[in-house]
C-alpha positions in Angstrom: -44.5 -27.0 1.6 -41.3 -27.2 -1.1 -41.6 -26.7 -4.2 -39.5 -27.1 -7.8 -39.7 -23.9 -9.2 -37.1 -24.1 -11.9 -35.3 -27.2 -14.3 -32.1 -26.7 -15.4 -30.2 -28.8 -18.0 -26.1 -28.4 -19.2 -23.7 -30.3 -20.4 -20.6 -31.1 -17.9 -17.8 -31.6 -20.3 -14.7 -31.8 -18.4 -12.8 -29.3 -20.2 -15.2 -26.6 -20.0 -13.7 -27.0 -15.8 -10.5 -26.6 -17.0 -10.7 -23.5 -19.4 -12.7 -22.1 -16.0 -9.8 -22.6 -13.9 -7.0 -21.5 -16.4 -8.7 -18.3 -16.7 -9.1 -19.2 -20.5 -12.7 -18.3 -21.1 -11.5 -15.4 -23.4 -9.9 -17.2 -25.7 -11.6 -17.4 -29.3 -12.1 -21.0 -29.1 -13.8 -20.9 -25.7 -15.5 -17.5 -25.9 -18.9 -18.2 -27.9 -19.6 -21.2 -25.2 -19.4 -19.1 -22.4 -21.4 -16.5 -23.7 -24.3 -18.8 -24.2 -24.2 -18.7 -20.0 -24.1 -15.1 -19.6 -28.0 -15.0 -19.1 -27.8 -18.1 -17.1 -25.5 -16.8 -14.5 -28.0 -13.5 -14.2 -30.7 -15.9 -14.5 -29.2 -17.4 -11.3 -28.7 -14.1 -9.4 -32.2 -13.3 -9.8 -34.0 -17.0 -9.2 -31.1 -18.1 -6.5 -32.9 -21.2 -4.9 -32.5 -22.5 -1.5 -31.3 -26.2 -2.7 -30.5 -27.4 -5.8 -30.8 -31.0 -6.6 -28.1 -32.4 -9.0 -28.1 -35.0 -11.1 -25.3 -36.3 -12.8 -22.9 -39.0 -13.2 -19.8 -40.1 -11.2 -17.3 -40.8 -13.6 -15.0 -43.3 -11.7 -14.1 -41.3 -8.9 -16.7 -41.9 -5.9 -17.5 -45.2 -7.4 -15.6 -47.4 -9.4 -16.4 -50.8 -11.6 -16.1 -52.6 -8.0 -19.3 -51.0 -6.6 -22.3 -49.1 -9.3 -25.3 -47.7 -7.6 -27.6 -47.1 -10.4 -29.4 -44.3 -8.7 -27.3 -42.7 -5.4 -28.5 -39.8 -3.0 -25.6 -37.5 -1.2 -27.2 -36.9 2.4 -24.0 -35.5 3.8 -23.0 -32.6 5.6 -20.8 -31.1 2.8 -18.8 -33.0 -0.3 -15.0 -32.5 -1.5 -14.3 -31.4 -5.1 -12.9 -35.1 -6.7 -9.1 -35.6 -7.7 -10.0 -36.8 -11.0 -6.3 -37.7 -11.7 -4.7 -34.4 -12.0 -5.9 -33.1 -8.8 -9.2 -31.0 -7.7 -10.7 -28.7 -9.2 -10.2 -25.2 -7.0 -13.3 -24.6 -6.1 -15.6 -24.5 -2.9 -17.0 -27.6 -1.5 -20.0 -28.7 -1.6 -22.9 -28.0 0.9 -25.1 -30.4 1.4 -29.0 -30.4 2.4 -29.1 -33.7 4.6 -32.6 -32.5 6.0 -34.4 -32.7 2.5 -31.9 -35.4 1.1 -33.0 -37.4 4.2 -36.8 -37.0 3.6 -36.2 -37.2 -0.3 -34.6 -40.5 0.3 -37.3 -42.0 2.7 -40.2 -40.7 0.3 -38.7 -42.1 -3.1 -37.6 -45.3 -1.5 -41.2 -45.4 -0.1 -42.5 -44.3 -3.7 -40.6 -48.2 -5.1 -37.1 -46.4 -6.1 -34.4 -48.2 -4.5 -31.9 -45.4 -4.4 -28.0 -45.7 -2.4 -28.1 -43.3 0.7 -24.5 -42.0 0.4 -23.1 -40.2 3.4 -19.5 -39.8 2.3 -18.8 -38.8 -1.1 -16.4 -36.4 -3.5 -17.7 -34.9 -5.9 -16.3 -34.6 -9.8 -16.9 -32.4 -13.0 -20.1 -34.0 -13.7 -21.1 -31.6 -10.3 -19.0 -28.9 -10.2 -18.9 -27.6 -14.1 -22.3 -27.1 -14.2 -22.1 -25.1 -10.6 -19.4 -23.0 -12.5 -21.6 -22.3 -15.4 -24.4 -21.0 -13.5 -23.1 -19.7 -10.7 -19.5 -17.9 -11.8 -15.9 -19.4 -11.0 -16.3 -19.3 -7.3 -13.1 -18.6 -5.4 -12.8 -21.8 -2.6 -11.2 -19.9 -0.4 -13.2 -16.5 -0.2 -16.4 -18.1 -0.2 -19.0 -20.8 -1.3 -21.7 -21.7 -3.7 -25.1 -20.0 -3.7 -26.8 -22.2 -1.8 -27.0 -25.9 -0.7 -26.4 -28.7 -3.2 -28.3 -32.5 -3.2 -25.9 -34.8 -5.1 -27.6 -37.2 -7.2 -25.5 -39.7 -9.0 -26.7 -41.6 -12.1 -25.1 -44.9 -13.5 -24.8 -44.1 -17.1 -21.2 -45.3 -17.7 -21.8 -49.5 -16.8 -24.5 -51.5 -18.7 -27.3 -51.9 -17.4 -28.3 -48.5 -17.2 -31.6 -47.0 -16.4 -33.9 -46.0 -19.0 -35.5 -43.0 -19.9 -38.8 -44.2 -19.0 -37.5 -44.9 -15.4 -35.7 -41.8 -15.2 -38.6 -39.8 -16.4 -40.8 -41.7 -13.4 -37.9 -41.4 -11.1 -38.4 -37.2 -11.6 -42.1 -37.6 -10.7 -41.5 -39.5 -7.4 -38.8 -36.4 -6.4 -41.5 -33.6 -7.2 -43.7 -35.8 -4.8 -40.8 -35.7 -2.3 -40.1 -32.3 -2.5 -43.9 -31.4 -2.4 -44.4 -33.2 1.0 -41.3 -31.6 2.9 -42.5 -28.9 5.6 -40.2 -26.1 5.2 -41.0 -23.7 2.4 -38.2 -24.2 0.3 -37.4 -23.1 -3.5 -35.9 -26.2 -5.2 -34.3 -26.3 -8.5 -33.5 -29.5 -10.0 -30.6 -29.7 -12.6 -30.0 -32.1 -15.2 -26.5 -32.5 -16.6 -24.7 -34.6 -19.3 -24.5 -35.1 -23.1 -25.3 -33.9 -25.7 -23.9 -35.8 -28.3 -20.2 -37.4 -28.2 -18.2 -40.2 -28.2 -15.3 -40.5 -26.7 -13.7 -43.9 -27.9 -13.9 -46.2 -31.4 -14.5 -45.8 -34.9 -17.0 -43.0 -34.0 -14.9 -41.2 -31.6 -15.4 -37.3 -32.0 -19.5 -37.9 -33.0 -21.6 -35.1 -33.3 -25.4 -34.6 -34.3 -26.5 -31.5 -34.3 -29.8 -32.5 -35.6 -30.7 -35.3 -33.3 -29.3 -33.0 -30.4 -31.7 -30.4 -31.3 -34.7 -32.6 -31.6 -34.3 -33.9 -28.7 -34.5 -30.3 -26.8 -37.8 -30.0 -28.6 -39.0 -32.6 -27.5 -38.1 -32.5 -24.1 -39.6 -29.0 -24.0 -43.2 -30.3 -25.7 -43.4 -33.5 -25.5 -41.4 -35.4 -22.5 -43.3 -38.3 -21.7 -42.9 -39.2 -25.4 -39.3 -38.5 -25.0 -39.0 -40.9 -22.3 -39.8 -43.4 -24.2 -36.6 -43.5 -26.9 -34.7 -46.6 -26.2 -31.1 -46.9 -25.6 -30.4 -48.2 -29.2 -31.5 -44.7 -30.5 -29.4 -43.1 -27.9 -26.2 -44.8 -29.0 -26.5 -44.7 -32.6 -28.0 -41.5 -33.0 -25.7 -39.7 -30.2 -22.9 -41.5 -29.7 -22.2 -43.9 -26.9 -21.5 -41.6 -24.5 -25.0 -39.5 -25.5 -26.7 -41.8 -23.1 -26.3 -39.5 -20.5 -29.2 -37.1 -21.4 -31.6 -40.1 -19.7 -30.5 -38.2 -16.4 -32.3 -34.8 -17.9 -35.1 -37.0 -18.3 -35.3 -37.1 -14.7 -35.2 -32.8 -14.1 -38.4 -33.1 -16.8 -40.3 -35.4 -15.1 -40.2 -33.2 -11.6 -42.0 -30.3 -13.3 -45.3 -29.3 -12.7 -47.1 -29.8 -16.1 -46.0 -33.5 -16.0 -48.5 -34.0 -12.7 -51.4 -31.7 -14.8 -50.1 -28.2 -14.3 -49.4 -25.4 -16.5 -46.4 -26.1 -19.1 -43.4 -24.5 -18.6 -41.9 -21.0 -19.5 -38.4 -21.3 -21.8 -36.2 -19.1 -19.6 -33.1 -19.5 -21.9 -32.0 -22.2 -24.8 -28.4 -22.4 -26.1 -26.8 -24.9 -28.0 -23.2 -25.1 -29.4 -20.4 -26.9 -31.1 -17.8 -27.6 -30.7 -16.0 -28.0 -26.7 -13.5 -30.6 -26.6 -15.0 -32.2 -29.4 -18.3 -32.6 -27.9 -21.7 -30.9 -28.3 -22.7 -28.4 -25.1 -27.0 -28.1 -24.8 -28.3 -26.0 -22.4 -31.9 -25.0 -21.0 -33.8 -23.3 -18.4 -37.4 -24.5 -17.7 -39.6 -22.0 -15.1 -43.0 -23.5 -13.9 -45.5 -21.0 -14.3 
């Protein structure tokens, strides 16, 4: 059967794609962020998975304010780097897993998830900066990503939004999923978003290192507590736009030691401030 072997959790902050694709990592504002991926791009050499399974948020550009899936599945062939207004990012497209997205799909929906089955989507930042971060700048025309990529959106932009509770469940039900598909595969599940920031108001520019870093701790020792922080805490404590980190919740709750298995190995933590203004968290969770 497949199996998770590996959680991984980044931020996605826009501008860490664009320093990327300006060749500016060198630069002495960007260079101590990068280097917190140095060991995560080896990391990734030496654990490359068959399928990863992304989840992150469309921000306006696959879905808009007319239609907001609160949990969507990409079961496509392949999926288009977004125009996010000042064109795409240049890197490869996508390749999908429809095979496992497909049985994911029926299993969760199965398991009392409603999730959206998309079959045509692109694909923005929240997707393709963490790809970069683990995996290199990738040239889109010499080549492709690693491996095959399962899309998984998340609404965290329009209230209501899911809670970390659900989230947290949601993760269990895909480590069932992915337990019951035939082929042997080695699946990785990703959480990205956050950490702390705001991006509009009064509080525009919030940072908290302190909540931020808590909340890593507790997602390494103590998740299904973690699940349980309400939205309110998320907001005032990490800014409105903060609320994202529910959709690491749902990477936690597909390790093993959540279903009685052994808790997981720290591959790699980082944690940094500032990138546009916005506070980058990063982690690497191996089942044992």
């Amino acid at each position: 059967m497949a199996r998770i072997t590996a959680s991984v959790y980044t931020s996605h902050v826009p501008a860490i794609g664009v320093a990327l694709d300006l060749g500016k990592t060198h630069e002495p504002y960007w260079q101590p962020l990068f280097k917190g991926y140095e060991f995560s791009k080896q990391w990734m050499k030496e654990n490359k998975p068959d399928v990863i399974f992304l989840v992150y948020n469309d921000h306006a550009t696959a879905f808009s304010l007319e239609l907001i899936p609160t949990f969507a599945i990409g079961c496509a062939a392949e999926f288009q780097p977004a125009d996010e207004g000042y064109g795409a990012r240049p890197v490869p497209k996508v390749i999908g897993h429809p095979e496992l997205a497909s049985h994911i799909a029926q299993s969760v929906i199965q398991d009392d998830f409603d999730l959206t089955i998309v079959n045509r989507m692109d694909v923005d930042h929240g997707l393709t900066v963490p790809l970069s971060l683990m995996c290199g700048q990738q040239d889109k025309d010499k080549g492709g990503w690693p491996c095959p990529v399962i899309p998984f959106a998340v609404n965290v932009v329009q209230y209501p939004v899911p809670s970390g509770r659900r989230c947290f469940q949601l993760g269990q039900a895909i480590r069932r999923a992915v337990e019951s598909y035939d082929d042997p595969l080695n699946v990785q599940i990703w959480g990205t978003g956050g950490m702390s920031h705001q991006l509009q108001g009064p509080r525009a520019g919030l940072i908290n290192r302190e909540w931020d870093n808590r909340f890593l701790d507790r997602l390494i020792a103590e998740p299904a507590a973690l699940a349980q922080v309400p939205h309110l805490e998320y907001v005032e404590e990490a800014g409105s736009e903060g609320i994202e980190l529910v959709m690491w919740l749902i990477a936690r709750g597909a390790m093993a030691d959540v279903a009685g298995g052994k808790a997981p190995t720290v591959a790699h933590r980082f944690y940094h401030v500032p990138a546009s203004n916005t506070a980058v968290g990063h982690l690497i969770l191996e089942n044992t």
